[in-house]
C-alpha positions as CSV (number, residue, x, y, z in Angstrom):
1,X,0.0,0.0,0.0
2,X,1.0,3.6,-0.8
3,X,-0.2,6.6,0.7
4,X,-0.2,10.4,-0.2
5,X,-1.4,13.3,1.1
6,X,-3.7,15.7,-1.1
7,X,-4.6,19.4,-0.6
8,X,-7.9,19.4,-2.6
9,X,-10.8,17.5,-3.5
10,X,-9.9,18.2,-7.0
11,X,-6.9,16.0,-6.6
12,X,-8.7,13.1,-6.6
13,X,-11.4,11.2,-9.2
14,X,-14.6,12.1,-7.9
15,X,-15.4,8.5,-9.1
16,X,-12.4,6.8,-8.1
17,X,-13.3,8.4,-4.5
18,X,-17.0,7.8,-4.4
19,X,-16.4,4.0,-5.1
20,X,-15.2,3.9,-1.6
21,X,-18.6,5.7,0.1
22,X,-21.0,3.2,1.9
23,X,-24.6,3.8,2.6
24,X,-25.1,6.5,-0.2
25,X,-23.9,8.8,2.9
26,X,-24.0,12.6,1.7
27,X,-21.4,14.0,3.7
28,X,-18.5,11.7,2.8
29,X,-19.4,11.8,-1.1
30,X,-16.5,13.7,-3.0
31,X,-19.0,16.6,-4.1
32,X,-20.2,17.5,-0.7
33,X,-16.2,18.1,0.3
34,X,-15.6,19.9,-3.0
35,X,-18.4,21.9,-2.4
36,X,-17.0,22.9,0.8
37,X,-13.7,24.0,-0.4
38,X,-14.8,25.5,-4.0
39,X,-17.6,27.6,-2.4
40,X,-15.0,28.8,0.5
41,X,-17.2,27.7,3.3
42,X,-13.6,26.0,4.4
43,X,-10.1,27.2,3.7
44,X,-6.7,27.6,5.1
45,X,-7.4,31.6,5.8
46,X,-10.5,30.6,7.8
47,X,-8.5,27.9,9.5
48,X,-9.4,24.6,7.6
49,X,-6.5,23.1,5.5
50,X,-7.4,20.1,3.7
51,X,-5.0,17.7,3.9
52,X,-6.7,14.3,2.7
53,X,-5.0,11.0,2.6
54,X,-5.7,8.2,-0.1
55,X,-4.3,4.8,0.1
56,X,-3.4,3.5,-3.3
57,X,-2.6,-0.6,-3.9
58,X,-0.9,-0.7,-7.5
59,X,-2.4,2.6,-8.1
60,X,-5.8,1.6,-7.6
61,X,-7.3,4.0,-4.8
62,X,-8.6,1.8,-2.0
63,X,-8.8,4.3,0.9
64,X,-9.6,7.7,1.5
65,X,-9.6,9.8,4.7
66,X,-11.2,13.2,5.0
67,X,-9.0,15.3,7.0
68,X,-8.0,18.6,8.2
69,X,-5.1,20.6,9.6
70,X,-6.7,23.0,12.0
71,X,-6.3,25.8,13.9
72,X,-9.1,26.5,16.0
73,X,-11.7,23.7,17.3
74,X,-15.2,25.9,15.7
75,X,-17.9,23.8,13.7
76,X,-16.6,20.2,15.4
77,X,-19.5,19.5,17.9
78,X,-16.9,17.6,20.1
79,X,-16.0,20.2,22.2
80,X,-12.1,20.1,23.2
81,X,-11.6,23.7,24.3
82,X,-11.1,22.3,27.8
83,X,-8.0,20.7,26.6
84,X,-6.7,23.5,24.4
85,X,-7.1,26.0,27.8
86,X,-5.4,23.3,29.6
87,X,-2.2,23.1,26.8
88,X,-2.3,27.0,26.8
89,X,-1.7,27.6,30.7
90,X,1.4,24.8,30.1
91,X,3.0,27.2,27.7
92,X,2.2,24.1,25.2
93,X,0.6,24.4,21.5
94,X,-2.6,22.8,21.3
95,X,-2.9,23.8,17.5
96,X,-2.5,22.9,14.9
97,X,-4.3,19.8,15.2
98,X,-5.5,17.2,12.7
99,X,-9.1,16.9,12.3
100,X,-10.5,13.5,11.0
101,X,-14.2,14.8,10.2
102,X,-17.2,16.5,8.0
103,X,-16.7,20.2,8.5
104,X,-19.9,21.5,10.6
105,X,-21.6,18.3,10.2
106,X,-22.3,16.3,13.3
107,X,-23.5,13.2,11.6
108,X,-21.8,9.4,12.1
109,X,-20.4,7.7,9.3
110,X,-17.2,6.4,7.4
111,X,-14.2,8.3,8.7
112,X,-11.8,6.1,7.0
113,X,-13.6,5.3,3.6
114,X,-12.3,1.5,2.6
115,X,-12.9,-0.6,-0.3
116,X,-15.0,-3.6,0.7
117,X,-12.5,-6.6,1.1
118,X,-9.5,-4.8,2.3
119,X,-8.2,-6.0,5.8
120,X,-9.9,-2.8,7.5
121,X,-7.5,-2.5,10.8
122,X,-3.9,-2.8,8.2
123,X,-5.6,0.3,6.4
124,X,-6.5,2.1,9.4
125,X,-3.1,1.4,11.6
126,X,-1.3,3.0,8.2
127,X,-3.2,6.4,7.8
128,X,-3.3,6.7,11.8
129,X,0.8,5.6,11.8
130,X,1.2,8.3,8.8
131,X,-0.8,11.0,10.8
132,X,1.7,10.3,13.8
133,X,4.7,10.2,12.2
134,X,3.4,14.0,10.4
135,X,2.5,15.2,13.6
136,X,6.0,14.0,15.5
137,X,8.0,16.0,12.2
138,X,5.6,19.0,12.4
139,X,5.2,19.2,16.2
140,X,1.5,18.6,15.9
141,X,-0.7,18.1,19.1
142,X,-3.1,15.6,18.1
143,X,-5.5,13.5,16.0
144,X,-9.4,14.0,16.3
145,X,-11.8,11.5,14.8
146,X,-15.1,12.8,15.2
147,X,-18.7,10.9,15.0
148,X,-17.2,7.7,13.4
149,X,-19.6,4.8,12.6
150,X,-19.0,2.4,15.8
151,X,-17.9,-0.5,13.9
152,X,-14.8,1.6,12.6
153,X,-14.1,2.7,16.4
154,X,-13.4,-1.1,17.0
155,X,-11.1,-1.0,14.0
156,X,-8.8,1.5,14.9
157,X,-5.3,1.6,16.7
158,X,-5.7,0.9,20.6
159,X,-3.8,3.6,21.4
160,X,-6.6,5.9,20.4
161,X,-8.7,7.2,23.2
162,X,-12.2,6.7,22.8
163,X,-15.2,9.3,23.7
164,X,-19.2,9.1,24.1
165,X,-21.8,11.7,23.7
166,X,-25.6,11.3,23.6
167,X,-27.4,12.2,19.9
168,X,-31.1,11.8,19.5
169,X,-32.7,9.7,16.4
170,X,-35.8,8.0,15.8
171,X,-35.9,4.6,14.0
172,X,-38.7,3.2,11.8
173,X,-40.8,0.7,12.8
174,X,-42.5,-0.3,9.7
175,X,-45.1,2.4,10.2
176,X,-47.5,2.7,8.0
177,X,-48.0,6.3,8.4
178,X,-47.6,9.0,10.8
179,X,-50.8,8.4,12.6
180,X,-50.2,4.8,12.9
181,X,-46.0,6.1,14.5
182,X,-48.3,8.0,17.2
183,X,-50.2,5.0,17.9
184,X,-47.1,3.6,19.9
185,X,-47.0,6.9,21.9
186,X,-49.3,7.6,25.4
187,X,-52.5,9.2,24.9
188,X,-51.1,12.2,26.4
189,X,-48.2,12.5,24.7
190,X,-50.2,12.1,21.3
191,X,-53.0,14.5,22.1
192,X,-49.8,17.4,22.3
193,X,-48.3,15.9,18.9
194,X,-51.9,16.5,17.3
195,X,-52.3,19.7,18.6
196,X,-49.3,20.9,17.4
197,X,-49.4,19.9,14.1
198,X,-52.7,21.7,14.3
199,X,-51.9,24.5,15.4
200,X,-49.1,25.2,12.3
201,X,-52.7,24.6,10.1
202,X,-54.4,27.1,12.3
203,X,-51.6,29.8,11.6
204,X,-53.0,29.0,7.9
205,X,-48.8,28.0,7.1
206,X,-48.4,25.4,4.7
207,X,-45.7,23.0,4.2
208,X,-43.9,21.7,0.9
209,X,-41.5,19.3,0.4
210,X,-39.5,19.5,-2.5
211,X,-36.2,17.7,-3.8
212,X,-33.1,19.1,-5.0
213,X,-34.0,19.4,-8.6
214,X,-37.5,20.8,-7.7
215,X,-35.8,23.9,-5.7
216,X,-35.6,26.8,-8.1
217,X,-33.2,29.8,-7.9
218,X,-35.2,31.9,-5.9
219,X,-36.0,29.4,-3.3
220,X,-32.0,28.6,-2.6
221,X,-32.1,32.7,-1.5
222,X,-35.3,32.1,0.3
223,X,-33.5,29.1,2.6
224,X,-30.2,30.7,2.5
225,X,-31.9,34.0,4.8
226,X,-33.6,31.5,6.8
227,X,-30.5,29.7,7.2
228,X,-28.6,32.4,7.7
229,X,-31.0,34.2,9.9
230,X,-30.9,31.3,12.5
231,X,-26.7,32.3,13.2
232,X,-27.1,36.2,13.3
233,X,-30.0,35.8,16.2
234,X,-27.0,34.2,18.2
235,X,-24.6,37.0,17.0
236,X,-23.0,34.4,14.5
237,X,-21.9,34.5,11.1
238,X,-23.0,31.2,8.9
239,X,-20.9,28.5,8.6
240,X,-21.9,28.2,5.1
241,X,-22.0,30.5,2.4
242,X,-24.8,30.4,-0.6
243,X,-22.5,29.0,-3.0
244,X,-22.0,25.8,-1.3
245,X,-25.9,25.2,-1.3
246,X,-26.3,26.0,-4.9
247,X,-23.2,24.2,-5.8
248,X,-24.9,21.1,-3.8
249,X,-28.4,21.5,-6.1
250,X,-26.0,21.4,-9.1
251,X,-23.9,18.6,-7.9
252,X,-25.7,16.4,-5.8
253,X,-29.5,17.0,-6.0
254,X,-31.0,13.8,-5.9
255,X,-29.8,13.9,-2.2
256,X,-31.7,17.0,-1.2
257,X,-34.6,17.5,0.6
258,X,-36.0,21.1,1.3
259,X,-39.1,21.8,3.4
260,X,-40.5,25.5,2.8
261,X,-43.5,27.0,4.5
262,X,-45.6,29.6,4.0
263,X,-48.8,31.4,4.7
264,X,-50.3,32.1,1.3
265,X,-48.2,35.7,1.7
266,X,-44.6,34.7,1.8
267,X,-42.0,32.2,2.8
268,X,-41.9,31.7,6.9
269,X,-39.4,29.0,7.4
270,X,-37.3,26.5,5.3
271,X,-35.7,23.1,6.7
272,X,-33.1,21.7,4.9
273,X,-32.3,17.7,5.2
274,X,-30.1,15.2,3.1
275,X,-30.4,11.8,2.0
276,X,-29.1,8.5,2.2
277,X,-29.7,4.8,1.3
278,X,-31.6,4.4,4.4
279,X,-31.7,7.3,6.2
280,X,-32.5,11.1,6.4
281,X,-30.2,13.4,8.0
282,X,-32.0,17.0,9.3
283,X,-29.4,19.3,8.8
284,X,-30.2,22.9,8.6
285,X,-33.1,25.5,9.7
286,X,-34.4,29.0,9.6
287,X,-37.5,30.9,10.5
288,X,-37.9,35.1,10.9
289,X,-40.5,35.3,13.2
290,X,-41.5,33.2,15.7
291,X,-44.7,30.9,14.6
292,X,-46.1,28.3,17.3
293,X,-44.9,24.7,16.4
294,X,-43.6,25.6,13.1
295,X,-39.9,24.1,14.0
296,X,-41.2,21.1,15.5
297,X,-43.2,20.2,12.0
298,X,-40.6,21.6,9.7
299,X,-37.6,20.2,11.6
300,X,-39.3,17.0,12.6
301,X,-43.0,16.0,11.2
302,X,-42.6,16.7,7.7
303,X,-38.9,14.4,8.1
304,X,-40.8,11.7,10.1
305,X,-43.6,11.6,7.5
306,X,-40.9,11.3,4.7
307,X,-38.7,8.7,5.9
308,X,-42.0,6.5,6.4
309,X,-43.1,7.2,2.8
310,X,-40.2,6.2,1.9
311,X,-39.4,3.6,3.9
312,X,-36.2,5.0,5.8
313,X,-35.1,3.6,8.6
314,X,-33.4,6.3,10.6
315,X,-33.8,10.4,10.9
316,X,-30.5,11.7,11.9
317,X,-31.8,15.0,13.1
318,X,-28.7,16.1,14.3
319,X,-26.4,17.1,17.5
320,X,-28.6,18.3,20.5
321,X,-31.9,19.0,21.2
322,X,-33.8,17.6,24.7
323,X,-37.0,18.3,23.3
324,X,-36.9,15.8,20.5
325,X,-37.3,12.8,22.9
326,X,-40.9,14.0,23.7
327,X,-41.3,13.6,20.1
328,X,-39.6,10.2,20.1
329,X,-36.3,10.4,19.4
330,X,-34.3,8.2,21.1
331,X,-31.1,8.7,22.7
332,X,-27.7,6.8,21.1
333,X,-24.3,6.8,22.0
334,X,-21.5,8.4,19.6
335,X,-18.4,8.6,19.5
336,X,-15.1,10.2,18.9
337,X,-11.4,9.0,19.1
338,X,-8.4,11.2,19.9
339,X,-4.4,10.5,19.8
340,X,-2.6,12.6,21.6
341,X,1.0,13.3,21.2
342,X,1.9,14.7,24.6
343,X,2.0,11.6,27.2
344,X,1.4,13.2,30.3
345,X,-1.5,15.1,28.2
346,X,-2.9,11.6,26.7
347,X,-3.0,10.5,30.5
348,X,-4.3,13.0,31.5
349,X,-7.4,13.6,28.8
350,X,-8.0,9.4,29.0
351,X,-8.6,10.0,33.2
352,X,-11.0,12.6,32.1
353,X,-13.3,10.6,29.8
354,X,-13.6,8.2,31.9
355,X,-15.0,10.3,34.2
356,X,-17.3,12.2,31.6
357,X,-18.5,8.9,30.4
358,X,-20.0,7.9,33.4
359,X,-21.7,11.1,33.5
360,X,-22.8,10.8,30.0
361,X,-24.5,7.3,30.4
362,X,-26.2,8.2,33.4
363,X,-27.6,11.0,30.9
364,X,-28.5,8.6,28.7
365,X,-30.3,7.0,31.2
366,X,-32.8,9.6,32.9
367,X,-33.1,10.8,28.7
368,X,-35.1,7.5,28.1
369,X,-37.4,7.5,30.8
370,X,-38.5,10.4,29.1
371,X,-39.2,8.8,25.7
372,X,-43.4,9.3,25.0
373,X,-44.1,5.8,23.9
374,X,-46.6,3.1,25.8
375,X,-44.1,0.2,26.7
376,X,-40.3,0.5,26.3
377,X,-38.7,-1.6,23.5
């Protein structure tokens, strides 16, 4: 096996790279990451430096890893600035850092993407070794390997220290539609999913669902000052820049859902979600003015309603979000892995997350007494 290191997405066959991609996941596909870094939404000025490695066995690629040289620890959704505070007061660098991830996208999936029949931990232990061996030659602090499908976890090197966090999905049942979904909740709990759904209708806002190619020109500027909207009420600029969303309805369309509503006047809201082979990933939302239950049936409904028409089996609505377990969602572990290069540092960081991971699955715990449905699974 040879590896090399790559600075952009257009160093690599978009085909060649997509052959790799399990699952029909969005986020790993080679034009999401172009997208990213042709649109600007990530560069080396705003402290995201591609730095992808592909694995190559008589030149035919058979491994890819999404990666990052960063400089700052914003759009991760593992948090770490603990640790960089704690190298800071040592007079030690915590960045750069390698970032093994989707930039601003809290979704699990492949983080090392291997051809099927390759020995899976060989492949791994070599773009992990290569990472340390760059990171001993450029005095880099460590390696990051956020929201990784759990079955790579158990692939990787054992020196890699392992974290949990709490996300909150729902998973089909084989409903047959969204009334017969409520049937398995408590009267209670589906007498307030009714009434909110009503009172959207009572607002007299309307809902449309519409897939990538469906979305015209004017629509992508509608969602985009939702979108943005949603960051400058937190005093926040947008991760994401317009270009990357039309370059996405260009490149990638069939993998687009949009949810738009309005009350016969204008546009209110928009919800943006994307698709895989079996699941639906909420991704992105934005409303002006505050309607009652609007971001419940735009974030959640109209998704829930879609994956059972189309018989998905999971609706990855994203990082956060208590109030989606009343709307059942249940909680699941993820998980991250970190190398450190520091010792004393590694020690200390693997003492805390044992710690936090206690904490975390007690969490998890209390989270799913809350869950609305009659009888536990």
């Amino acid at each position: 096996m040879v590896i090399k290191q790559i600075n952009s997405m257009t160093e690599v066959s978009a085909v060649s790279w997509n052959n790799l991609v399990q699952n029909n996941d969005p986020f790993v596909c080679h034009e999401f990451l172009l997208a990213l870094e042709q649109s600007g939404s990530i560069s080396e000025a705003n402290g995201w430096q591609s730095k992808h490695l592909l694995v190559f066995e008589q030149q035919e690629l058979i491994a890819a890893m999404p990666l990052y040289l960063k400089n700052h620890s914003r759009g991760e959704y593992v948090f770490d600035q603990q640790w960089a505070d704690a190298y800071y007061q040592s007079g030690i660098d915590y960045y750069p850092k390698w970032l093994n991830s989707i930039p601003f996208t809290p979704c699990q999936g492949q983080r090392i993407l291997i051809k099927k029949g390759q020995d899976i931990p060989a492949v791994m232990k070599l773009c992990v070794d290569t990472i340390k061996e760059y990171s001993q030659q450029k005095n880099i602090s460590s390696l990051h390997c956020l929201f990784p499908d759990y079955c790579q976890i158990e692939d990787l090197p054992q020196d890699m220290l392992i974290r949990t966090g709490v996300q909150f999905q729902w998973f089909n049942k084989n409903y047959r539609d969204f009334d017969d979904y409520l049937q398995s909740f408590t009267s209670r709990q589906r007498k307030n999913i009714n009434k909110e759904r009503r009172k959207v209708r009572q607002q007299g806002i309307q809902l449309q669902r519409l897939s990538g190619a469906e979305v015209t020109e004017q629509q992508w500027q509608v969602f985009y000052h939702f979108y943005e909207m949603t960051y400058l009420k937190r005093g926040q600029s947008a991760y994401l820049n317009i270009d990357f969303f039309q370059q996405l309805a260009q490149t990638m369309p069939e993998q687009i859902l949009l949810v738009l509503a309005n009350d016969e006047k204008a546009y209110v809201g928009a919800a943006l979600s994307f698709i895989g082979q079996d699941a639906l990933y909420g991704r992105y939302w934005g409303c002006y003015d505050e309607y009652h239950s609007l971001h419940f049936e735009a974030c959640y409904y109209q998704g829930l309603e879609y994956c059972i028409e189309h018989n998905k089996q999971i609706f990855d609505s994203g990082a956060q979000g208590e109030h989606k377990i009343s709307r059942g969602f249940k909680p699941i572990n993820t998980y991250s892995a970190h190398w450190i290069l520091n010792p004393d540092f590694a020690k200390l960081i693997a003492d805390f997350l044992k710690h936090e991971q206690e904490m975390i699955q007690g969490y998890k715990q209390d989270c799913m007494q809350l869950l609305p449905f009659k009888a536990l699974d």
